[in-house]
C-alpha positions as CSV (number, residue, x, y, z in Angstrom):
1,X,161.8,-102.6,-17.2
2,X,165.2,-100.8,-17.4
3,X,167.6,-101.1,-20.5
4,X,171.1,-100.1,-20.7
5,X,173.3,-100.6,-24.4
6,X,175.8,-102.7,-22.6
7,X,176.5,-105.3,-25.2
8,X,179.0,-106.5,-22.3
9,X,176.5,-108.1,-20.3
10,X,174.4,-109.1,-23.3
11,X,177.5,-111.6,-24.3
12,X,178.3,-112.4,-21.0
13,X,174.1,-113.6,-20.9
14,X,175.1,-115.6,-24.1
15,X,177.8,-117.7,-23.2
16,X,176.0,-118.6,-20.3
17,X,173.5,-120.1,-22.4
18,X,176.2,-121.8,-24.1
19,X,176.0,-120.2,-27.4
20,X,178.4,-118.2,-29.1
21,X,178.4,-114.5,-28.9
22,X,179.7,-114.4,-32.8
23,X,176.4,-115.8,-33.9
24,X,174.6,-112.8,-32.3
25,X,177.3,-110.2,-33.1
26,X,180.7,-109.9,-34.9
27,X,183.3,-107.3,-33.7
28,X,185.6,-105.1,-36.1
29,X,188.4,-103.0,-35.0
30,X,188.5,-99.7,-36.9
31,X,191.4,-98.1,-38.9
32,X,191.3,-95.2,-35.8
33,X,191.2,-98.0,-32.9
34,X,188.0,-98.0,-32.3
35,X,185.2,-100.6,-32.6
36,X,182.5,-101.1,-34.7
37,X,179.5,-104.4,-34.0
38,X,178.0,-105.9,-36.6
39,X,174.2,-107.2,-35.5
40,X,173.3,-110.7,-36.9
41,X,169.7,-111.8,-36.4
42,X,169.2,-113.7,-33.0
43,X,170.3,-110.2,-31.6
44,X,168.3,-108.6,-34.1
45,X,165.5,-110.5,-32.9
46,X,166.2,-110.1,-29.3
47,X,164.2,-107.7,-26.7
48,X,167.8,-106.2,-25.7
49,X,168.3,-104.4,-29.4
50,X,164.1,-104.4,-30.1
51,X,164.5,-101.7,-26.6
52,X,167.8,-100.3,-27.3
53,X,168.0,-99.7,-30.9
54,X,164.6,-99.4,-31.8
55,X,162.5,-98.1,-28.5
56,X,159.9,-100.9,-28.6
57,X,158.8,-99.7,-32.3
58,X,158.8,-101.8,-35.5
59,X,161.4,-101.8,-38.3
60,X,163.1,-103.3,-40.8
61,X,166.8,-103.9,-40.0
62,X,169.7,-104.8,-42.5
63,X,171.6,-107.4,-40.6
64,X,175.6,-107.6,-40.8
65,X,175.7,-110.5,-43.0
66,X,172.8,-108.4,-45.1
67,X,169.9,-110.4,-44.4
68,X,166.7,-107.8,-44.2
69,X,164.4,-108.6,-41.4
70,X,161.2,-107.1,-40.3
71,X,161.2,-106.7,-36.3
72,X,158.0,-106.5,-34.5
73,X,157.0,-103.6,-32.0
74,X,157.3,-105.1,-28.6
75,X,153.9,-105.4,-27.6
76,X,152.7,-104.0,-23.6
77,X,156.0,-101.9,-23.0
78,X,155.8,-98.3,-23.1
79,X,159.3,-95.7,-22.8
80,X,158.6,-94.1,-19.9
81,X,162.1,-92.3,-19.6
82,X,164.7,-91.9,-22.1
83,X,168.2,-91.6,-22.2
84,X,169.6,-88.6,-22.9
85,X,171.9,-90.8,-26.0
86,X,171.8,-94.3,-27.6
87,X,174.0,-96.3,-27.7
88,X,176.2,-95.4,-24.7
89,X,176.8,-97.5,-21.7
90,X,175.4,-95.8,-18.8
91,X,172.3,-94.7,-20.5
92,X,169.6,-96.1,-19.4
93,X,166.0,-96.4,-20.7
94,X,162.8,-97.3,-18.6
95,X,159.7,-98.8,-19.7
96,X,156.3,-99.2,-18.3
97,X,154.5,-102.3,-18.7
98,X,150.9,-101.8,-20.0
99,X,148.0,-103.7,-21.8
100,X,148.1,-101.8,-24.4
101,X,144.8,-100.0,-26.5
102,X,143.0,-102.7,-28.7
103,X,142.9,-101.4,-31.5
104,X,140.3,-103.1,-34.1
105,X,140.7,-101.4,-38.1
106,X,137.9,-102.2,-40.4
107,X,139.2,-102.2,-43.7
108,X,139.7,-103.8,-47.6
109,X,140.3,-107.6,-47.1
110,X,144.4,-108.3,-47.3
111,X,145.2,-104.6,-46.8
112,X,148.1,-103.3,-44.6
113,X,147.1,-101.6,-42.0
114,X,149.5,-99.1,-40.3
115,X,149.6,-97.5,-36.7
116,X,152.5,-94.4,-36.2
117,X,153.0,-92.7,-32.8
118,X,155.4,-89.7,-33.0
119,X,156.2,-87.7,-30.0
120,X,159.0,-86.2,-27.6
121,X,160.5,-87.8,-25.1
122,X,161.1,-86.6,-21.6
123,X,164.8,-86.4,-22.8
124,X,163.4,-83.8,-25.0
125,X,164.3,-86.4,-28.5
126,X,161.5,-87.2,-31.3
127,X,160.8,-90.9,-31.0
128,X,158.4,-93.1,-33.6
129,X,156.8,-95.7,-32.6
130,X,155.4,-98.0,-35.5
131,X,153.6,-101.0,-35.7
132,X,151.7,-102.9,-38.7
133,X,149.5,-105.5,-39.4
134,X,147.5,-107.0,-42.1
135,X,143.9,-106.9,-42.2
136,X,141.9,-110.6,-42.7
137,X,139.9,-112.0,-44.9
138,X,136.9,-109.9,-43.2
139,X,139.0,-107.4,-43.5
140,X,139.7,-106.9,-39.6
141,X,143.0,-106.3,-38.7
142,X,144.0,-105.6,-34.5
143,X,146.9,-103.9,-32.9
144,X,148.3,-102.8,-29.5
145,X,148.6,-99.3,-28.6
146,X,150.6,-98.7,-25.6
147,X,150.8,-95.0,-25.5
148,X,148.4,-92.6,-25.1
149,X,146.9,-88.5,-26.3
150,X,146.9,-87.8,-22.6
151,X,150.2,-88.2,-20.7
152,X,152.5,-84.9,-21.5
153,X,154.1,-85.5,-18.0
154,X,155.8,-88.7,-19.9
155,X,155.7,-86.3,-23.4
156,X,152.7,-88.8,-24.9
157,X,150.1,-86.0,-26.0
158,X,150.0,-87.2,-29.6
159,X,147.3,-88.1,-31.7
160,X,147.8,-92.1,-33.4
161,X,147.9,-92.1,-37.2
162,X,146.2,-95.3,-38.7
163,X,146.5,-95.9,-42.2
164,X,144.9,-98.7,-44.5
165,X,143.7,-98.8,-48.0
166,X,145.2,-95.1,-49.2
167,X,143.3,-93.5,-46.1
168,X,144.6,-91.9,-43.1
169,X,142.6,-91.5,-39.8
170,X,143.8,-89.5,-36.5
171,X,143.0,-91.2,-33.2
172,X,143.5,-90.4,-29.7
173,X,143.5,-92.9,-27.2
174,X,143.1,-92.0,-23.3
175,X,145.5,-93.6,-20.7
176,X,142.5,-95.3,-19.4
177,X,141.9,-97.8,-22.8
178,X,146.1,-97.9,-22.5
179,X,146.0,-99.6,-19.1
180,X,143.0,-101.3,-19.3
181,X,143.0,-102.5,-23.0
182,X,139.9,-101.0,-24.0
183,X,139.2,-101.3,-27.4
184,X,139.3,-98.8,-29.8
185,X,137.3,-99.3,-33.4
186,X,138.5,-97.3,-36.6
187,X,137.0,-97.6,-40.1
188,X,139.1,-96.6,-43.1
189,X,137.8,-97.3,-46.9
């Protein structure tokens, strides 16, 4: 999959749903002539700024009109190639589509479990790419990893780092579980 920040084609896409753009986005001209674009949440929400803005990963974004909302990772798609900037038209991204690691963590009932990948890209920048989850009532909480320790050719050679319950647990995870979906297990008190 290939993404590129042009918010042009991204309003073009909403109009020809017949919505308005201005519910996804507002548009502020600066005191120096330039432009600034506010985000509002169906954009927020969308795969267009979940790739652009926040490279597949999980984070909590302050909307223009100040609403906070928590954005899932986007599950199967793995940045494959960066751009060399954000936000720039002209810069594309590319992601591979994968299954993604199963990752099962055994831990304290109602516990939040979280998964960090941090690595550097084949454009040479540090990307994070976060995901969480809460564990059930058995205490069983499952994610999906979709990079692996084992690719430096696509700068993935990093160990995962799973938290839950004030403990912290390195885990590598082979190309092989990424594509397949193998599952992984980790235990953390």
């Amino acid at each position: 999959m290939v993404v590129d920040d042009d918010l042009g084609t991204i309003g073009a896409a909403i109009v020809g749903r017949g919505e308005n753009p201005r519910e996804w986005y507002g548009r502020e001209l600066l005191a120096d002539g330039s432009v600034a674009y506010g985000f509002r949440g169906p954009l927020v929400r969308s795969i267009y700024f979940r790739l652009t803005r926040l490279a597949g990963s999980e984070a909590t974004v302050v909307t223009s009109d100040g609403v906070s909302e928590t954005v899932p990772a986007a599950r199967g798609l793995r940045l494959a190639i960066d751009s060399a900037r954000d936000d720039e038209i002209g810069f594309a991204r590319v992601y591979e589509v994968v299954r993604g690691a199963s990752l099962r963590v055994r831990t304290a009932p109602g516990a939040a479990v979280v998964a960090r990948y941090e690595w550097r890209s084949d454009a040479g920048r540090s990307r994070t790419h976060e995901q969480s989850a809460v564990a059930d009532a058995a205490g069983e909480a499952v994610l999906s990893l979709p990079y692996s320790s084992d690719r430096p050719d696509l700068g993935h050679a990093s160990a995962w780092r799973i938290a839950a319950a004030g403990a912290t647990r390195e885990l590598r995870v082979s190309d092989e579980d990424v594509r397949a979906g193998n599952e992984r297990t980790v235990t953390l008190p």
